[in-house]
C-alpha positions in Angstrom: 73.7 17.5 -43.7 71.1 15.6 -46.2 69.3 17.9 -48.3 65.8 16.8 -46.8 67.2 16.9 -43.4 64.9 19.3 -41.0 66.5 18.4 -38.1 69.8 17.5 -37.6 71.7 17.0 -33.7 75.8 16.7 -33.9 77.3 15.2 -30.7 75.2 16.9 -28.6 75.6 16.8 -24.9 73.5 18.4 -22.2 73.3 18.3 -18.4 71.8 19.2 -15.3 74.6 20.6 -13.0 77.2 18.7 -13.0 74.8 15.2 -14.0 75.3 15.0 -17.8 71.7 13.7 -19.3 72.4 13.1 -22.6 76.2 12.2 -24.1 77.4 12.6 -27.5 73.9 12.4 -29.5 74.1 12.5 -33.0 70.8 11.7 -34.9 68.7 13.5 -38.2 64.8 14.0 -38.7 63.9 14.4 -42.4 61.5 17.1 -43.5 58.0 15.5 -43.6 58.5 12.4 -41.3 57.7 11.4 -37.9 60.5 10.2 -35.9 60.5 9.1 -32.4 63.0 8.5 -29.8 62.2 5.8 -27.4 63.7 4.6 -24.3 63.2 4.0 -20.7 62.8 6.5 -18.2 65.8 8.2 -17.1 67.0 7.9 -20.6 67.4 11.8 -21.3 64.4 11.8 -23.9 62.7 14.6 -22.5 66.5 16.5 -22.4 66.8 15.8 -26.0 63.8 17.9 -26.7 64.4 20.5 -23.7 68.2 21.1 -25.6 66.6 21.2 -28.6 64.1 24.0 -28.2 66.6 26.0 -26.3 65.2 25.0 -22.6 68.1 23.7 -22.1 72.0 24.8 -23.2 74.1 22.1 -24.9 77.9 22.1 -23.0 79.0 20.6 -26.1 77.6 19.5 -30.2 75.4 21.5 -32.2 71.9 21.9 -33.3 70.7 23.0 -36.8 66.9 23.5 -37.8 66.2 24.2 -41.3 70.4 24.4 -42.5 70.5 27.2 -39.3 73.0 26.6 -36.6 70.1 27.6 -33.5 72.3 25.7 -31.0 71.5 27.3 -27.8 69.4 30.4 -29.2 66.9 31.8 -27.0 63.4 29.5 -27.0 61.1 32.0 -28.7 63.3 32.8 -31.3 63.4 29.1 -32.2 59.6 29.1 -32.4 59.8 32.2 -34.9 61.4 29.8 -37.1 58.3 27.7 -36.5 59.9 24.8 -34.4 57.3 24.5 -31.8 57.7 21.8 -28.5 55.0 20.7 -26.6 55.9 19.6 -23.2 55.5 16.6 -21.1 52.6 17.8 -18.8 50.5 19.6 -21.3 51.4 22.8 -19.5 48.2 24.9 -20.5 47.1 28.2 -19.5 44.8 27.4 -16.5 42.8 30.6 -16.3 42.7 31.4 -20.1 40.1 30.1 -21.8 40.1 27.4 -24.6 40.6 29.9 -27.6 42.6 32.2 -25.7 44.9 28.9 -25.1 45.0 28.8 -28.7 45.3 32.1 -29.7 48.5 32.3 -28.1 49.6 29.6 -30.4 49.4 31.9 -33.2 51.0 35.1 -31.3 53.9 35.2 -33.9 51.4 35.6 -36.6 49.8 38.1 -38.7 48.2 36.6 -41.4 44.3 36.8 -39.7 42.6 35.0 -42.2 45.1 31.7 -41.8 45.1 32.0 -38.0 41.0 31.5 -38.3 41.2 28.8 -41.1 43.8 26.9 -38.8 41.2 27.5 -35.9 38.3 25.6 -37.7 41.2 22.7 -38.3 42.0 22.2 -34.9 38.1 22.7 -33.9 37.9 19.9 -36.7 40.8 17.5 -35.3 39.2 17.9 -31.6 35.4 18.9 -31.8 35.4 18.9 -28.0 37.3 22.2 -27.8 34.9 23.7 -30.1 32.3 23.3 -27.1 34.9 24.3 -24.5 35.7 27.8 -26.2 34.9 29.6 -23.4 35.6 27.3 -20.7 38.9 27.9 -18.2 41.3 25.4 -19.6 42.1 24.7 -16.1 38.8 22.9 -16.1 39.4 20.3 -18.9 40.1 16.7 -18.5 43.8 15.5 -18.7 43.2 14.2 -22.3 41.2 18.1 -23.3 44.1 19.4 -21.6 46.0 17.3 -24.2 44.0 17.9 -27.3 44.3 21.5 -26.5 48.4 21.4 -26.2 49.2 19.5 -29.3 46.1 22.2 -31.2 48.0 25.3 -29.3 51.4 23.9 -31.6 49.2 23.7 -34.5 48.4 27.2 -34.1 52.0 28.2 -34.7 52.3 27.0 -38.0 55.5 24.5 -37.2 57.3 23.2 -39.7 58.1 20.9 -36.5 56.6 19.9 -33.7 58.2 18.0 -30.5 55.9 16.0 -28.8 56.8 14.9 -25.3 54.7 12.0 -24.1 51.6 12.6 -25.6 49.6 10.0 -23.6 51.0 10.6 -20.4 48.4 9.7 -17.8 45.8 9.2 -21.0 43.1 5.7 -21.0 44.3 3.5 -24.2 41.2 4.8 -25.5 42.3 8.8 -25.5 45.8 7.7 -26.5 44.8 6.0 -29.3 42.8 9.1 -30.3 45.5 11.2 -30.2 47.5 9.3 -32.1 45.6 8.9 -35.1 45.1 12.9 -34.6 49.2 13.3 -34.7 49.4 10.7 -37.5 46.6 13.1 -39.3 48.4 16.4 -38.9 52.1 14.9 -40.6 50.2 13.3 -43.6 47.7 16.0 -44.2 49.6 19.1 -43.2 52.7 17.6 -44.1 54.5 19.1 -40.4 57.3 16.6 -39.2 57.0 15.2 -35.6 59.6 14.2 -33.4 57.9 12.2 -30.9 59.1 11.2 -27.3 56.9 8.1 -26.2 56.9 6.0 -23.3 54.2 3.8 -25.2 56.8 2.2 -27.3 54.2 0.1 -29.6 51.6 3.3 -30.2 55.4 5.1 -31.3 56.5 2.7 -33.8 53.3 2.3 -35.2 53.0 5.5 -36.1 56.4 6.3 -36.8 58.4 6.3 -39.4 62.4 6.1 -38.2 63.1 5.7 -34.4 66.2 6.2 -32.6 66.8 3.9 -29.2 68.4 5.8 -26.3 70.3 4.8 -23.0 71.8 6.4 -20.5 71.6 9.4 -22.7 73.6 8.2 -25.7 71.4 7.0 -29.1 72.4 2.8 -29.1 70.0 2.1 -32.6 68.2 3.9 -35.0 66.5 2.3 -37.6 62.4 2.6 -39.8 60.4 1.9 -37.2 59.3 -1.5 -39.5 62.6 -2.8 -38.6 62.7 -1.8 -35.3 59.3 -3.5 -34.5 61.0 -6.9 -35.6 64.3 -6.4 -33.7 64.5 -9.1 -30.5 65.8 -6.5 -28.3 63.3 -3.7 -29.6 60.7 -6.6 -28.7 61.4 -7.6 -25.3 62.4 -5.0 -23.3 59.9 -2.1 -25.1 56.9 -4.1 -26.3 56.8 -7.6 -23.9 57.2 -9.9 -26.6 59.7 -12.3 -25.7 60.1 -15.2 -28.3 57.9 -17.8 -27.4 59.8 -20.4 -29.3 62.8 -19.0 -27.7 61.6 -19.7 -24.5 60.7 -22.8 -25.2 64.0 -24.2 -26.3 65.4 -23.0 -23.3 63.2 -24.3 -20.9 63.9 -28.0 -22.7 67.4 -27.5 -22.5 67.3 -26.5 -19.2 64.9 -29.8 -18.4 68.0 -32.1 -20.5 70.2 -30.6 -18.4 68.6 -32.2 -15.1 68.3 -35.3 -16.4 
């Protein structure tokens, strides 16, 4: 394993009964980046995240966080070690109030005074949730609902934070909020992301390295610069077809008639 590497998955596979959702994945997040897996749905993205914060049990591969082996360790001892996922859904505490939400963020801490200076951060990142304090998160919108997942990780203290769809169900406007928020926490609190994105052109944009997986089994991995100028990467996960491409073949298809 590289000396920066955070994260690192060895031929990891996982399954639901007897339907295996991800097959033989092998890929590395370095400390400090943000990384995103991207593919369409089906894929076994949201698996990848499930097996790594111990949701779900790998049948086969390991998992190590930090030079630990924590393949298959029980969830919250893997958020002790300040890996913290936050789920497709949002998944908030409905009749909890906004800080209580947070608050139980921060359950595995004790240092008081860095618990209320991470507070004011997140109030900063998402003023809204300042207003909200008191409010039943159950009553937020889907993208306060959002805010308040992603600020419930920062709570924790990760080192890393899995991200599952963060603008599910979100207006382009909301998710390009949120992402400038998520690109904001990795450069100014330095926590690495590994970021599971349906929105393949918010994800490469604000990535660094992507991976490309089908039918559970990782197919490309490359910076997310190069990925963004890859034909395949362009038609089938940001609509760009070549128009030049196109072209030629509709004239050769015109010569051909004549």
């Amino acid at each position: 394993m590289a000396d920066d590497s955070l994260l690192q998955l060895n031929n990891v596979e996982s399954a639901y009964g007897p339907i295996r959702a991800i097959r033989g994945v092998s890929l590395s997040v370095q400390k400090g980046q943000i990384a995103t897996v991207l593919g369409s749905n089906g894929a076994g993205k949201t698996t990848v995240l499930k097996t790594i914060s111990g949701i779900i049990d790998p049948r086969k591969g390991s998992i190590h966080f930090k030079g630990e082996n924590i393949t298959a360790m029980d969830p919250s001892a893997i958020v002790h070690r300040r890996l913290v996922h936050v789920p497709e859904g949002r998944e908030v505490f409905p009749l909890l109030s906004v800080k209580d939400n947070l608050m139980m963020g921060a359950y595995t801490r004790e240092d008081r005074d860095g618990v209320a200076r991470d507070l004011e951060t997140v109030y900063g990142y998402f003023p809204i949730l300042r207003e909200r304090a008191t409010q039943d998160a159950g009553l937020l919108s889907g993208g306060q609902q959002q805010m308040l997942a992603i600020s419930r990780a920062i709570m924790g203290q990760p080192e890393l934070i899995l991200l599952d769809e963060p603008s599910l169900g979100l207006s382009p406007k909301l998710t390009k909020e949120i992402f400038e928020i998520v690109v904001r926490i990795n450069r100014e609190r330095g926590t690495t992301i590994l970021l599971v994105e349906q929105n393949a052109n918010m994800a490469l944009n604000a990535a660094d390295y992507g991976f490309v997986l089908e039918s559970g089994r990782i197919v490309m991995e490359d910076t997310c610069a190069n990925l963004r100028e890859k034909d395949d990467i362009k038609e089938f996960y940001l609509g760009m077809k070549d128009a030049g491409v196109r072209a030629e073949r509709r004239w050769k298809k015109k010569k051909t008639w004549r």
